[in-house]
GUSE-886563 format. One record per atom (N, C-alpha, C): residue in three letters; z, y, x. Coordinates in steps of 0.001 Angstrom, whole numbers, plus 500000, padded with zeros to 6 digits. Example, Ala and Ser with C-alpha at 12.3 -4.5 7.8 and 13.67 -1.06 7.14 Angstrom:
2
Ala507800494310513190Ala507800495500512300Ala507800496700513200Ser507080497750512850Ser507140498940513670Ser507870500030512900
This chain:
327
Unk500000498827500849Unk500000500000500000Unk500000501218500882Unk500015502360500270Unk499501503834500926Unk500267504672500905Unk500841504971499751Unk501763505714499342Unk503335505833499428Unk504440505741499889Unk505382505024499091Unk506030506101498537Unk505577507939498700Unk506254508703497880Unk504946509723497170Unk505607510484496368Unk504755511097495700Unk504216512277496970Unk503169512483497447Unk502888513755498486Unk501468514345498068Unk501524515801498834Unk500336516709498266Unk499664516295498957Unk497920516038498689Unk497083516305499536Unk496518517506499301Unk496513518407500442Unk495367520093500033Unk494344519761501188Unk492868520091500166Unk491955520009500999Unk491147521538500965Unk490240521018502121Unk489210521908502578Unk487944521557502705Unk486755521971501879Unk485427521232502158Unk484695522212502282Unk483440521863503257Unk482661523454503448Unk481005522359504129Unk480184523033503693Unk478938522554503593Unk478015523240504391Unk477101522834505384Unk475719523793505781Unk474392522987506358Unk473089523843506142Unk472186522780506471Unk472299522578508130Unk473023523271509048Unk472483523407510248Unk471356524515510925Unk470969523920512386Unk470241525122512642Unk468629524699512888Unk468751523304511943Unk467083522721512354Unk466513522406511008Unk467083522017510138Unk466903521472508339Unk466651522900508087Unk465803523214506735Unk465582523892505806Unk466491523534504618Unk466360522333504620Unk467478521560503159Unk468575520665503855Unk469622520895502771Unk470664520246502695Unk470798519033501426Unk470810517811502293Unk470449516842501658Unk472109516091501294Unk473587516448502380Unk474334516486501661Unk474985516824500408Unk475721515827500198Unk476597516413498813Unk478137515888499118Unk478669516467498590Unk480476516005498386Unk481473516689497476Unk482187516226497083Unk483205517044495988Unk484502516334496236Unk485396517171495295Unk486965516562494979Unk487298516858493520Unk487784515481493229Unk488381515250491451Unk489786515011491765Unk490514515549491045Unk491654515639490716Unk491897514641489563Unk492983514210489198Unk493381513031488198Unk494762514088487160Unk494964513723485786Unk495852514399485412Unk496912513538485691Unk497417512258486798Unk498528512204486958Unk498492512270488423Unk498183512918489166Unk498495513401490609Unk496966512516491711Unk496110512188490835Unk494922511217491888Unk494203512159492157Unk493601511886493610Unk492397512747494026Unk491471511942494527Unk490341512380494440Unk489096511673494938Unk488307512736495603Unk488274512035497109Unk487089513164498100Unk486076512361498028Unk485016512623498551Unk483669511870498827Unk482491512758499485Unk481643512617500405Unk481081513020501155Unk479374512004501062Unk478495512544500784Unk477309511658500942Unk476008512129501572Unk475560511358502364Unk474532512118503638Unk473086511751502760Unk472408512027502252Unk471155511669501529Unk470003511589502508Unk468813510355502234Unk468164510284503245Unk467063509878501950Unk465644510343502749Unk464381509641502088Unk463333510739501673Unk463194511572501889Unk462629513074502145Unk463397513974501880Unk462387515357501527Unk463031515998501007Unk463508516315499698Unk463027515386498697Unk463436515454497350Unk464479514546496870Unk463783512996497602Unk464837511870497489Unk466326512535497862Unk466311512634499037Unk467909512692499770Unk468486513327498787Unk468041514386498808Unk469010515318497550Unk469439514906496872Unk468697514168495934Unk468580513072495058Unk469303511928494724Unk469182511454495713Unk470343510407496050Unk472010510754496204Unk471882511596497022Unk473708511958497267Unk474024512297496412Unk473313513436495478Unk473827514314493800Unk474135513249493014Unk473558512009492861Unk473238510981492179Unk474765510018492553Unk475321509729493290Unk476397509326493909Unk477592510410493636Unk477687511354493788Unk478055512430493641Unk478490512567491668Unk477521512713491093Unk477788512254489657Unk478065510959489474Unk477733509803489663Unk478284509211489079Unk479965508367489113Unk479907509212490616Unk481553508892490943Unk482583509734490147Unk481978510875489413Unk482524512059488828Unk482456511383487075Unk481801511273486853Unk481647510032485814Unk482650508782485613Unk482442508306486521Unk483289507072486542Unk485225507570486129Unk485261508183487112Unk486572509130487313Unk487034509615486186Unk486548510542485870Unk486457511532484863Unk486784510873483427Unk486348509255483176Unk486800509137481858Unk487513507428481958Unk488307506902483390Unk488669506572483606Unk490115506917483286Unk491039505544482734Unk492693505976482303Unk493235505806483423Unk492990504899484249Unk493523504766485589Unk492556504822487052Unk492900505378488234Unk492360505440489095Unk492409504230490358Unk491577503448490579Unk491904502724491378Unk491205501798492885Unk491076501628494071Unk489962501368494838Unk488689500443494270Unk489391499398493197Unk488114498978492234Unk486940499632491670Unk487895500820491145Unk486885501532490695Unk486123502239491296Unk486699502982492768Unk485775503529493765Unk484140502628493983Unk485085501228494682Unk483840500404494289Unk483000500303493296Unk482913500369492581Unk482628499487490953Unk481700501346491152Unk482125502280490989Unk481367503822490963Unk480130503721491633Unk480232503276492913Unk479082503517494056Unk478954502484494426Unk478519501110493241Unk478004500197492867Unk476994500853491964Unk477714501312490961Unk476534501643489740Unk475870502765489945Unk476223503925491627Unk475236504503491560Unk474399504384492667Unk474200503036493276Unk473775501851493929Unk472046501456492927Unk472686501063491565Unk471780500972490823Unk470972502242490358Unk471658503400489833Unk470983504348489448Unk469838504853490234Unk470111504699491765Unk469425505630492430Unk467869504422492820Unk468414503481492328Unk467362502387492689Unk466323502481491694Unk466707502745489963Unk466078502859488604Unk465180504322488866Unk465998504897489505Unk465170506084489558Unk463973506077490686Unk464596505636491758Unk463046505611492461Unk461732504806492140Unk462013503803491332Unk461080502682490813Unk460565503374489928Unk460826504567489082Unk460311505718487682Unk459325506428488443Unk459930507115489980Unk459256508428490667Unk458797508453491747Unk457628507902491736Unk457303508066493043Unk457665508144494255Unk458138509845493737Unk457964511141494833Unk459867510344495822Unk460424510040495080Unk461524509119495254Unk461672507712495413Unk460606507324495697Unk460622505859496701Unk460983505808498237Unk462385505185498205Unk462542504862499453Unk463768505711499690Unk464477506441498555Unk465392507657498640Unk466467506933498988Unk467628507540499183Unk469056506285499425Unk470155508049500328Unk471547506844500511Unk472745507612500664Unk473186506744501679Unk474328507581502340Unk475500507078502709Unk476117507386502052Unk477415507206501959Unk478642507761500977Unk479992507068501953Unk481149507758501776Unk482531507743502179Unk483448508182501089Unk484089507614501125Unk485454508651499764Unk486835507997500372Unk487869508869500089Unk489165508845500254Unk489592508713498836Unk490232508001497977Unk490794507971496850Unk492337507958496657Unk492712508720496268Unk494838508700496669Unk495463508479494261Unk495319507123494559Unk495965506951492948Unk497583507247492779Unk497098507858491061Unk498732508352491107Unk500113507443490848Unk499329506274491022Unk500614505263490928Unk501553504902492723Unk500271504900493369Unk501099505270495402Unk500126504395495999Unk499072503680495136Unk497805503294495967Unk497142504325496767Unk496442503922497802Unk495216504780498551Unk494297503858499104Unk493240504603499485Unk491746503494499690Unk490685504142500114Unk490044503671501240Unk489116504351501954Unk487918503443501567Unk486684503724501000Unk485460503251500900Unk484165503547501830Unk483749503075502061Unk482041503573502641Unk480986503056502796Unk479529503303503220Unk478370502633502803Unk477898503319504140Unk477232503168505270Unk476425503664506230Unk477027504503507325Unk476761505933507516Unk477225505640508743Unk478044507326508738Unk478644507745507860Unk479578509098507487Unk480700508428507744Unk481715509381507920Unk483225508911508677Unk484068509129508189Unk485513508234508124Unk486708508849507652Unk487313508611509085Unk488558509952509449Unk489040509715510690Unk490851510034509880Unk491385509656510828Unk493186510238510385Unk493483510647511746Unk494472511411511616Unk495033512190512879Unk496653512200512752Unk497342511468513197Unk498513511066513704Unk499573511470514545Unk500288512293514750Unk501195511818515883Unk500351512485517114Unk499261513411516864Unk498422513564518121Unk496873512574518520Unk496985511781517435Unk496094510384517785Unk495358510317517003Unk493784510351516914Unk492757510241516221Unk492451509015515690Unk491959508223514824Unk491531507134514616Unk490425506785513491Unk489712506352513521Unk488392505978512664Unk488894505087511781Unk488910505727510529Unk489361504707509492Unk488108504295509702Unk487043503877509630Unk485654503650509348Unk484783502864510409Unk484296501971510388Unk483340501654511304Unk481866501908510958Unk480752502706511822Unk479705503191511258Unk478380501272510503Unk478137501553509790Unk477126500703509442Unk475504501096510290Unk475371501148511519Unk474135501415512038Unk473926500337513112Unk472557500594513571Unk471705499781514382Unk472591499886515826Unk473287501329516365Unk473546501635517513Unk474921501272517254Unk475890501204516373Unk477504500642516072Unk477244499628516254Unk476865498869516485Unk476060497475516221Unk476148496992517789Unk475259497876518650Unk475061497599520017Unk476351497909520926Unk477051499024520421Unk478290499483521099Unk478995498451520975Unk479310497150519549Unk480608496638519482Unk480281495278520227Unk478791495257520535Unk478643494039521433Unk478556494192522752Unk478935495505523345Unk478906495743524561Unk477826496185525088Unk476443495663524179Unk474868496640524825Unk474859497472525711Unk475596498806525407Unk475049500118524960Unk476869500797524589Unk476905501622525812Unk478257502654525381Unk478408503654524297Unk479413504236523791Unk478997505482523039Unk478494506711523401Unk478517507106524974Unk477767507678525122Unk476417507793525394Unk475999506262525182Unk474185505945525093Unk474109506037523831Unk475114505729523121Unk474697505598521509Unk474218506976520934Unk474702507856521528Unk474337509372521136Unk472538509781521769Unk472266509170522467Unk470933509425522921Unk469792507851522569Unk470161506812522052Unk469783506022522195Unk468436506174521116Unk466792506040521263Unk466063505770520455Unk466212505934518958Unk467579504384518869Unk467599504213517178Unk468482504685516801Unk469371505575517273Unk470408506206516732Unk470570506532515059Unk469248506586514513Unk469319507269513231Unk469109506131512123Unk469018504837512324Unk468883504187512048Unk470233503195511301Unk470165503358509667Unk471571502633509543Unk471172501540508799Unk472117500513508602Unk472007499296508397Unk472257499474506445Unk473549499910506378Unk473746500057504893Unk473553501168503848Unk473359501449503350Unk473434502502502363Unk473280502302501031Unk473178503588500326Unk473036503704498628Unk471805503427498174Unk471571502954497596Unk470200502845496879Unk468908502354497479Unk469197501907498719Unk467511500992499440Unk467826499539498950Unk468489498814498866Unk468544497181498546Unk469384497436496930Unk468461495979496447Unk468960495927495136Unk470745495136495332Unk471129494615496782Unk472575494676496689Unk472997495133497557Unk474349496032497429Unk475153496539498112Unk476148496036498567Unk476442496178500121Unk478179495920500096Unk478867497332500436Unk480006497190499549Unk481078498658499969Unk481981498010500637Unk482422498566501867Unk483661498437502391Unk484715499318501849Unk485505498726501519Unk486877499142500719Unk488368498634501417Unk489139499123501711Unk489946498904502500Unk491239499603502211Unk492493499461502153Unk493595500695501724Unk494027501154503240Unk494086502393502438Unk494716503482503415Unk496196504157503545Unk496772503622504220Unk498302504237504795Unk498055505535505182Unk499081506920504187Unk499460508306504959Unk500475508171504772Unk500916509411505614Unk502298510304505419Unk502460511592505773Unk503573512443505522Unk503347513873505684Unk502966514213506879Unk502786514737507121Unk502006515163508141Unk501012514192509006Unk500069513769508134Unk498866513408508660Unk497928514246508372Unk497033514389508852Unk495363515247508785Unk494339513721508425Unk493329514331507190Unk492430513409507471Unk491179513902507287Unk490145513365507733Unk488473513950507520Unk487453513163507065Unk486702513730506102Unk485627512752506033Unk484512513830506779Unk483561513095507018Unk482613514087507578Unk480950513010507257Unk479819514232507370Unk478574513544507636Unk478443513557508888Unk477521512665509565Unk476891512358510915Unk476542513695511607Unk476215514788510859Unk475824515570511543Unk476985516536512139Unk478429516055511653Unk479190516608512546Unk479840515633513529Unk479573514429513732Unk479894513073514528Unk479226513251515477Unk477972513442515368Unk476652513277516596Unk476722514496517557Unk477375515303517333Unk477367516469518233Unk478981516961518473Unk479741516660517943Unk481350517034518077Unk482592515740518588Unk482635515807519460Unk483440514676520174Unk485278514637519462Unk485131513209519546Unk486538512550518741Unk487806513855519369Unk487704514159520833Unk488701514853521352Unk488659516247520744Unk487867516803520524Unk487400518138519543Unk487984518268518640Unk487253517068517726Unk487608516773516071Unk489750516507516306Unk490240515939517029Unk491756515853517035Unk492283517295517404Unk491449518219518567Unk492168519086518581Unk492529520106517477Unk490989519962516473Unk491069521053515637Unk492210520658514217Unk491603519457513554Unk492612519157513085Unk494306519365512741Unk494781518780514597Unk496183519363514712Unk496526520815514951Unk495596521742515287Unk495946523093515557Unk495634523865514286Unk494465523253513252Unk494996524773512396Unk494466523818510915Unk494664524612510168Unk494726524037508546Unk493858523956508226Unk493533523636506882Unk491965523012506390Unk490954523893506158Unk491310524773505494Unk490294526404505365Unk489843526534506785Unk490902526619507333Unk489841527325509772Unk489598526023509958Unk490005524760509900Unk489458523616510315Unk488168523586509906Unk487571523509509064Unk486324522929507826Unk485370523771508713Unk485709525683508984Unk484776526260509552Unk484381526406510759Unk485742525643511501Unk485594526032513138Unk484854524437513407Unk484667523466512691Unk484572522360512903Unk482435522500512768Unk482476523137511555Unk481142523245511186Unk480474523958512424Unk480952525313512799Unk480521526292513651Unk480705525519514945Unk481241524943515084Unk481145524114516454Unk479507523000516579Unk479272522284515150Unk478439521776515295Unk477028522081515521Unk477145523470514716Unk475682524624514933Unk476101524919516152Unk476435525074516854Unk476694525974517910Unk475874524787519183Unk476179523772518944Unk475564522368519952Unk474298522488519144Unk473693523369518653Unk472321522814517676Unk471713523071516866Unk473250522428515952Unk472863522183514271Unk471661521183514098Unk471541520009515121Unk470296519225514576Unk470436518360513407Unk471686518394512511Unk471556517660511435Unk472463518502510324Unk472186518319508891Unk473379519016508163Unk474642518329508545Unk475436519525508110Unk476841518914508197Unk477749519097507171Unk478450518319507190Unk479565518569505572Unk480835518012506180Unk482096518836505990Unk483321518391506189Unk484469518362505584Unk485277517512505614Unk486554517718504663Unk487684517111504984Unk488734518330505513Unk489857518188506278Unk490854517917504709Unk491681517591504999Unk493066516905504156Unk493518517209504516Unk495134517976504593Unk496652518136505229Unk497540517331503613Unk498462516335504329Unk499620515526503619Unk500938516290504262Unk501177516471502995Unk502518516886502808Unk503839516444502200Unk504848516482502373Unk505935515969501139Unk505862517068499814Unk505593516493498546Unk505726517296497388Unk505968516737496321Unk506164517078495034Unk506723516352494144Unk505120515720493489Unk504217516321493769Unk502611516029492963Unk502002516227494338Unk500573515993494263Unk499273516264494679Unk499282517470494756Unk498512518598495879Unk498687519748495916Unk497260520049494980Unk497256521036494062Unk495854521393493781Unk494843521827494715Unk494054522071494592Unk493327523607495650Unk493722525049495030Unk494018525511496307Unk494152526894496141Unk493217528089496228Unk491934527564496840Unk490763528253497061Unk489953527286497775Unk488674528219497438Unk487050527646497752Unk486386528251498783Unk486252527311500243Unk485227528138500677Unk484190528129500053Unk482512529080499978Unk481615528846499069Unk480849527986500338Unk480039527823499889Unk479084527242500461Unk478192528052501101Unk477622527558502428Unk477260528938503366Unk475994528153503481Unk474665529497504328Unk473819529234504142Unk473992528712506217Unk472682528698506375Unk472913528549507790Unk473438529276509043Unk473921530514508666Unk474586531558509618Unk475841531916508377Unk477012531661508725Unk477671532018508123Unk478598533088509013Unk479618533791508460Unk480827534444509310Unk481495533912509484Unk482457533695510734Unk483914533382510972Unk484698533922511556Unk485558533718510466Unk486873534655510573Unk487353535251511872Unk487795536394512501Unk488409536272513190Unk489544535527513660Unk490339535021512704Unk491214534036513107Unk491181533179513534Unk489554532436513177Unk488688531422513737Unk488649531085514786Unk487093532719515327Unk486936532577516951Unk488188532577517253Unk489574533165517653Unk491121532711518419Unk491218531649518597Unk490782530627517167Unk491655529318517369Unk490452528681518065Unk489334529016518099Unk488085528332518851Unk488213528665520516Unk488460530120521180Unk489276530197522248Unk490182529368522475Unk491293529513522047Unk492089528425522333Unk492302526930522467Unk491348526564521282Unk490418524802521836Unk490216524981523312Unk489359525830523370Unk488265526185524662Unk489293525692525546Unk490393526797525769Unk491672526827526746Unk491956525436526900Unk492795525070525928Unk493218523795525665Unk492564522550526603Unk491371522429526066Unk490679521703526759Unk490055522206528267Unk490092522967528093Unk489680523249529944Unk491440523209530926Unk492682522738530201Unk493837522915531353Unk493859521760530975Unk493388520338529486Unk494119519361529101Unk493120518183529891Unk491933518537529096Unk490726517381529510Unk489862518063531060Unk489982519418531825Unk488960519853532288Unk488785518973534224Unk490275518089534089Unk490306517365535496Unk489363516159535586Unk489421515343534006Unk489590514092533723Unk488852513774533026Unk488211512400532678Unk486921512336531433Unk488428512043530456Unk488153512631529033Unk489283512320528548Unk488841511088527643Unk490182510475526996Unk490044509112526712Unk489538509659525382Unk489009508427524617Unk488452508702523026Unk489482508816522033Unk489189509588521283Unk490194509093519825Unk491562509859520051Unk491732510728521094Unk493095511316521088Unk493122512517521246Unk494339513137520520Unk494183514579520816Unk496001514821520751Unk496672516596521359Unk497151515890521435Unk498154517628521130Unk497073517924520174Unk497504518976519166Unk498388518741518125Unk499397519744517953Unk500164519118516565Unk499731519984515247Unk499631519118514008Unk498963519571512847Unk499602520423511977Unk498897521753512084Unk499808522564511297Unk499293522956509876Unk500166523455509210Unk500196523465507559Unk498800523964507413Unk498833523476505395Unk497200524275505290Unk497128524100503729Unk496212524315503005Unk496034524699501485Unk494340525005501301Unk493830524419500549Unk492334524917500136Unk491435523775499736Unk490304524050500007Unk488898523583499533Unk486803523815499601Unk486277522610499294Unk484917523140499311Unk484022522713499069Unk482546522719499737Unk481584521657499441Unk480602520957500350Unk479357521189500398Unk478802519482500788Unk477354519906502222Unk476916518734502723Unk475900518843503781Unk474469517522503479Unk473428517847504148Unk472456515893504427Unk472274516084505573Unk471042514558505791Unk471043513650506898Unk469839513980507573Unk469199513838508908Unk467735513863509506Unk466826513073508426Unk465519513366508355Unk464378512650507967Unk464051511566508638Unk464732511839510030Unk464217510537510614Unk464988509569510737Unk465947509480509557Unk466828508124509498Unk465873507586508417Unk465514508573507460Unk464682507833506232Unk464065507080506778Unk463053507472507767Unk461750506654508167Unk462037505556508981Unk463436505387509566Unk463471504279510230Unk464594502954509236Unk464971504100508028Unk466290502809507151Unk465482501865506636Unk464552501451506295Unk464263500148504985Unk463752499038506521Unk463375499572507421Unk463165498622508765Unk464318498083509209Unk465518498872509523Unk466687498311510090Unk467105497388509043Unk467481497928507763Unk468191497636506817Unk467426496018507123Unk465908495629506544Unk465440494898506577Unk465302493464507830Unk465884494381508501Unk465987493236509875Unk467439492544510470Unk468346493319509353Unk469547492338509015Unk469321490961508957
């Protein structure tokens, strides 16, 4: 089990295409439950430019659906959601053409108000938790190059340059069956957690993603995290969504929205500081040493808010129904 007391989660979600996309083929949201459940979810859409869209919105509703007139919330049903919009997105491309070949990743965090929790996912978007200073991948990616790393091939730092990098094994809507990995998830107060699309994975290192996390709250996290990824690029959209757990008697609501930014957004002055100070950080912590993966060693401070969504390269489309197929 996940839970064993009642605690807030406040999130932060913030969305952009990057500095190479025209479109944002991500999507993601958060549902609230009227007895303290929340549901995040994050989905990278792949298959042009109409499909992708297409697909994640499509995942995106029908998890909002499912939810929404559901009496109880539960990792079944996460499953059982992005199962049926597994099917939807399949009915629809077989109608439209212009949407053959469309498909998702998807990730969700689900926190039920009875003290269950449950991490789901389909391809290759991330859930991470941040601990004690310590990063960790709830998630293992579903791709061609996760694949080569866990057999020793190919390191993670080839995996970032490797050919098939874009290439994932599972997703929403290319095979008429799906598997979801579903798994429960252990928090406690003061944990940080993230879901993110690839396009902030592929360019922002695990030691990054821990520092920001533990140093500032979900509103400057979401943006210093995004602005970090344009800043290496922006070669893919990105979508993020920081969590801070707290002790409370309920679920925290959101207290505000970042909006959704176009590809140059502002940041705060409070921002660039805390982005200096990464800088610092890491040039007195990591600047002797290759630093190890997965750790950071920032402590996580308070936070309150919310937001929305990012997509995936074109050139995962063109290489998914090959990989997928050579399972």
């Amino acid at each position: 089990m996940s839970l064993t007391a009642p605690l807030s989660i406040q999130t932060a979600y913030l969305t952009d295409p990057g500095m190479v996309r025209d479109e944002n083929q991500d999507a993601c949201f958060e549902l609230r439950g009227p007895a303290g459940e929340a549901l995040l979810l994050v989905a990278d859409g792949m298959g042009g430019h109409q499909g992708g869209a297409t697909a994640s919105r499509m995942v995106v509703e029908t998890a909002r659906e499912f939810f929404e007139l559901a009496p109880h919330w539960s990792g079944d049903l996460l499953r059982d959601a992005i199962t049926e919009a597994n099917c939807r997105i399949r009915r629809a491309a077989s109608q439209q053409s212009e949407l053959m070949g469309m498909g998702t990743t998807a990730v969700a965090m689900l926190f039920g108000g009875g003290g269950g929790a449950w991490v789901a996912h389909v391809g290759d978007s991330r859930a991470y938790r941040l601990r004690d200073g310590a990063l960790e991948r709830l998630t293992r990616d579903h791709s061609t190059v996760a694949e080569l790393v866990r057999l020793g091939t190919i390191s993670e730092a080839e995996a970032q340059y490797h050919p098939r990098r874009n290439e994932v094994l599972r997703s929403v809507g290319v095979r008429d069956d799906i598997d979801v990995e579903l798994a429960p998830l252990e928090v406690k107060p003061g944990d940080r957690l993230l879901l993110c699309s690839d396009g902030l994975s592929c360019v922002v290192t695990d030691e990054e993603i821990a520092a920001v996390l533990g140093g500032l709250a979900p509103d400057d996290g979401v943006r210093t995290l995004v602005e970090s990824a344009n800043a290496r690029g922006g070669p893919d959209n990105v979508t993020v969504m920081v969590s801070a757990v707290d002790h409370r008697a309920s679920y925290g609501r959101r207290a505000s929205r970042i909006p959704e930014r176009g590809r140059a957004f502002a940041v705060a002055g409070g921002v660039v500081a805390a982005l200096i100070a990464i800088g610092l950080f890491f040039g007195l912590f990591f600047g002797q040493d290759e630093p190890e993966p997965s750790v950071g060693r920032l402590r996580a401070g308070q936070s309150d808010s919310q937001n929305v969504s990012a997509p995936p390269t074109e050139t995962r489309a063109a290489s998914q129904q090959e990989a997928e197929s050579s399972r």
